[in-house]
N, C-alpha and C positions, 0 to 999 in steps of 0.2 A: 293155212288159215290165218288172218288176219286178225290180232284183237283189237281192243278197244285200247285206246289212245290214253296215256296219262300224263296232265301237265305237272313236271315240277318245278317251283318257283325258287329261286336263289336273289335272297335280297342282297345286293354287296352296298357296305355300308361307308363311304367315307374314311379316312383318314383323319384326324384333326389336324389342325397344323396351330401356331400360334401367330395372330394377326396384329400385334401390339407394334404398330409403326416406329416405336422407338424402347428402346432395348436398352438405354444408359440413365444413371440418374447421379447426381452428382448434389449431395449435402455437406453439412458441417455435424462436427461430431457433437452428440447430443440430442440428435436432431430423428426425425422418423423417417425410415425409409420406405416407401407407399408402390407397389404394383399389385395393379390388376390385370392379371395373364385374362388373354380374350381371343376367340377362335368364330370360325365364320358358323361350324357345326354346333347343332344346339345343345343341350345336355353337357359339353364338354368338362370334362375334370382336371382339376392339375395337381399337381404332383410336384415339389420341389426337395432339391438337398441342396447346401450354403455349404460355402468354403471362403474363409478369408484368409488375404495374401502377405496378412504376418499376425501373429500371436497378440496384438495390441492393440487390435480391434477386437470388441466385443458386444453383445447384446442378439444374436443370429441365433436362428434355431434352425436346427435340421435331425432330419427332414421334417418337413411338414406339407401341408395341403391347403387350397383355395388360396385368397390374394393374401400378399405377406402385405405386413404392417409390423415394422421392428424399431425400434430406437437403437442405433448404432452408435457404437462410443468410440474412440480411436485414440487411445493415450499414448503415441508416438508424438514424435516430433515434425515426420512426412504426414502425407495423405497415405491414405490406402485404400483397397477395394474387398467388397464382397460380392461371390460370384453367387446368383441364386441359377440352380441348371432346374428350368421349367420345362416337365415336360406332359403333355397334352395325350388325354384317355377318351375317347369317345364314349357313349350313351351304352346301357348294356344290351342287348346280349352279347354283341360282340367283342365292346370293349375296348376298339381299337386302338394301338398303342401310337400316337406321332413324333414326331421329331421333334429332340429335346431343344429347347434355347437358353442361350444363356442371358441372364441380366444383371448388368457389373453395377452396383452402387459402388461410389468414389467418396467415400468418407474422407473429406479437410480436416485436420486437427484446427483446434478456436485457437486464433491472433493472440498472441502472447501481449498480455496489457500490464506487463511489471514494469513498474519505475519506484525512484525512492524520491524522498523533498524531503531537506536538513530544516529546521528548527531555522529561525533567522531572528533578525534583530530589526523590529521597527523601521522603517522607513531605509531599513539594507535591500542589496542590490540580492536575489532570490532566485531558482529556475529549479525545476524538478531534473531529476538524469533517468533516460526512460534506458532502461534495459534489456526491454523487449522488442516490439514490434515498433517501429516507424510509421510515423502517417495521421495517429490518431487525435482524438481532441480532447480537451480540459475543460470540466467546470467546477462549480463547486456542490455537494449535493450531502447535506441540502442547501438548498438556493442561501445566500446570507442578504441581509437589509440594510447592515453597518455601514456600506459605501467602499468596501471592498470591491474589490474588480480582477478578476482572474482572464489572461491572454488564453483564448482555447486554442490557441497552435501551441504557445510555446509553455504555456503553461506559470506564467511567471504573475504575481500577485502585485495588485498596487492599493495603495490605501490601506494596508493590513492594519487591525486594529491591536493595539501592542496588549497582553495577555489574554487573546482569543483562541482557539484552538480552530483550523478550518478544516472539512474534511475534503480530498482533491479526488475530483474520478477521473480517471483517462480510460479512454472509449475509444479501443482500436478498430481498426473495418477490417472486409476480408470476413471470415467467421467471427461476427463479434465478438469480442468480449469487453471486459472489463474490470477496475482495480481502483481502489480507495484507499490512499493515504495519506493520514491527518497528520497536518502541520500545526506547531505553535509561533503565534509572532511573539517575540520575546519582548517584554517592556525595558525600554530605553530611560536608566534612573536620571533623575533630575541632576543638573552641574550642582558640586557640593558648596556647602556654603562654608566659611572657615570664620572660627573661634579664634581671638589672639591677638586679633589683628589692630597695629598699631594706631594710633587715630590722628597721629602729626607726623613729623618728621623724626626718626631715631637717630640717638644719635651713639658715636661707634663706641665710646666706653661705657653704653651704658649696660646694665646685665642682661643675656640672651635671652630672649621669650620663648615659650612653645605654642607653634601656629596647633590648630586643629582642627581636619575635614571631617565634617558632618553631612550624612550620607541616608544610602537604604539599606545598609547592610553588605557593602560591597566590597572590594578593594581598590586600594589610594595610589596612584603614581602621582609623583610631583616632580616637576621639566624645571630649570631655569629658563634664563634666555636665549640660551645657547642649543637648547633640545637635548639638555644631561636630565638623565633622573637621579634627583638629588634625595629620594626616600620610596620607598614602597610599602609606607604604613599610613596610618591614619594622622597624625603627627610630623612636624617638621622643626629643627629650630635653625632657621637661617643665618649664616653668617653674616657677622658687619661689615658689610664693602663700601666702601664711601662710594654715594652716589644712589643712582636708582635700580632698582634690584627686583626683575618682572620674573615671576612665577608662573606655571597653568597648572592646576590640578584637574587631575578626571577621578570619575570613578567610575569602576565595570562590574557589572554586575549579570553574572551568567552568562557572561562571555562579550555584554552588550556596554561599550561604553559610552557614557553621558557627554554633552558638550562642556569644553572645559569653563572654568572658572579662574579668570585672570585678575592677580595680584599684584601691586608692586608698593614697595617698602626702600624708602629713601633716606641711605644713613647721610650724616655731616659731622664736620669736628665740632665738637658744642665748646672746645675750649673757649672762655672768655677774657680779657685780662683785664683785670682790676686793679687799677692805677693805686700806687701808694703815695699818692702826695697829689694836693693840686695847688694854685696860686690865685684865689678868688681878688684880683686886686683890680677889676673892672677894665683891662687891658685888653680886653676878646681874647686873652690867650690862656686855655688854662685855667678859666674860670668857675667850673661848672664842677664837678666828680664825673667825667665821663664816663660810662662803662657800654661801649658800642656794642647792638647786637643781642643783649641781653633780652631786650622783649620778644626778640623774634626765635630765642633761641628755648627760653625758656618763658612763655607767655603767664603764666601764674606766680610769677618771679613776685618777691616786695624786698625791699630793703629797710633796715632800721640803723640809724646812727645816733651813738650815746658820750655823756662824754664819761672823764674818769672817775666821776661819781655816779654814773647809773643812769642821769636822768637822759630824759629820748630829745631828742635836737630835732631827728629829722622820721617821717615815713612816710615810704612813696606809697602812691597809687598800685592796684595791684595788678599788674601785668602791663604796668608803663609806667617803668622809669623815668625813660626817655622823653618821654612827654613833662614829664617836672624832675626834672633830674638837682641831684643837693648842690647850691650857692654855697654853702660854706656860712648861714647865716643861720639864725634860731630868732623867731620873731620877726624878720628880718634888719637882725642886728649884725654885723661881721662881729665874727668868733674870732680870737685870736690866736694867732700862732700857736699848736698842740698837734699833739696825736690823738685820734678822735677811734672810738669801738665801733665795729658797723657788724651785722650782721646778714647776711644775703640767703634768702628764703627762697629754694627754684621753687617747690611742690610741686613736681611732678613725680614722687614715692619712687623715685630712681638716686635720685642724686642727692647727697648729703650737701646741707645748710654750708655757707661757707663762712667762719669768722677771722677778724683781723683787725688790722688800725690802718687810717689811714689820716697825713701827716696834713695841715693847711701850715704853706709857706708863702709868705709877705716877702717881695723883692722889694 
């Protein structure tokens, strides 16, 4: 006997597979690493566990479920990766388990933006030394208005304003990064002015002076003409060289020196000689008290001639002799044959008054 028929129904349910066309992603560290595992079957689940490929990456979790979203950090020097193994669960009752995939993020470590930039001196020659990464660009940040001007390849400043402080960013490519270091332009002190300084001609016996540089607080080199340094203080006293005698002084301050400040001090023999006798007897020769040289040597010079009772015969003009120099007369009488007191006044608070006699003789 034949019975009644019974249907049984067997649903077989799919496998899921992962349909995600690309399977790689490649960030910088810092950065988020984003998949959405995606399958053709609806209901689908995922399922992951993470493994990275050296100890110096970090920020991953495992396992975990549904689409990852991680900030990856990677404090090596290389790249490296994180493997997420995704694997795909079908809808339930069944469950079905599919084939695991993997999805590698490639973590870049960030472009190394060290460099250093030394302090400089006004309108000196300047450049940053980059010790990291190659490639990147320079500005200043924040922006300056002073007229300043920063090279973004090479990094090198122009117009720096001397006691400004500027801050430098260099901005590498690749995994950006970035790095800020402030420079100062150093103020360039003014050439010194100098105290001391003679206001004619010196001359070699007279007593040595002391020069003196006035400054911002710096220190003093002093050059002859030769390029000797002939002091490295604030003070100089030069010696007497017949002749003309050129100095430069600088001063540096913070390492920064001023343009120099050029001197020169011109000795001569101030000897003069002062005739002891002359012959006023109207013959052109010998007539006069010559004393050549005298205004030009000592231009504040006066003379006074007396005779052997005190009283004054003669005084010149002061600072020209030579322009009325003594006839040997008084009123313009001729004086007779004598030895006459003179006394010779330079005033220049150097030289001592000179006194003597000097003789008028009648051929």
């Amino acid at each position: 006997c034949v019975g009644t028929p019974v249907h049984f129904v067997v649903t077989v349910n799919p496998i899921p597979t992962v349909t995600n066309a690309t399977t790689t992603q490649t960030i910088c560290s810092g950065s988020l690493a984003s998949i959405t595992p995606t399958s053709a079957v609806a209901n689908t689940t995922f399922g992951w566990t993470a493994s990275a490929s050296a100890g110096t990456i970090t920020g991953y979790t495992t396992p975990g479920t549904g689409n990852i979203s991680e900030t990856l950090t990677n404090s090596a020097s290389t790249s490296g990766t994180v493997t997420y193994v995704v694997t795909p669960t079908g809808p339930a009752p069944t469950s079905c388990v599919g084939t695991p995939v993997n999805f590698v993020v490639t973590v870049n470590v960030l472009s190394n933006p060290s460099f250093t930039f030394a302090d400089f001196c006004q309108g000196a020659s300047n450049s940053p030394i980059i010790t990291g990464d190659l490639g990147g660009t320079f500005a200043f940040n924040p922006a300056v208005s002073d007229g300043a001007t920063i090279n973004t390849n090479t990094g090198v400043i122009s117009n720096g304003v001397g006691g400004t402080q500027y801050a430098v960013e260099y901005s590498t490519a690749g995994c950006p990064n970035s790095m800020i270091v402030n420079v100062n332009v150093k103020i360039i002190p003014n050439a010194p002015s100098i105290s001391g300084l003679p206001t004619g001609v010196e001359c070699v016996n007279w007593p040595s002076s002391v020069l003196t540089a006035n400054g911002s607080g710096g220190t003093f080199v002093w050059s002859d003409q030769f390029n000797t340094v002939v002091s490295n203080t604030n003070t100089f006293t030069p010696p007497h060289l017949l002749g003309a005698n050129n100095y430069s002084i600088i001063e540096t301050l913070a390492n920064c020196p001023s343009l120099p400040t050029l001197i020169s001090i011109v000795y001569q023999n101030c000897d003069i000689i002062v005739p002891t006798a002359f012959t006023p007897d109207n013959n052109n020769v010998d007539d006069f008290w010559e004393i050549a040289n005298i205004d030009e040597i000592f231009p504040n010079n006066q003379i006074v001639v007396y005779n052997r009772w005190g009283a004054l015969l003669y005084k010149s003009d002061k600072g020209n002799y030579n322009g009325r120099p003594w006839n040997g007369k008084f009123n313009d009488e001729d004086l007779p044959v004598a030895s006459y007191y003179f006394i010779i006044e330079y005033n220049d608070n150097k030289t001592e008054n000179l006194t003597g006699t000097v003789s008028i003789i009648k051929k």
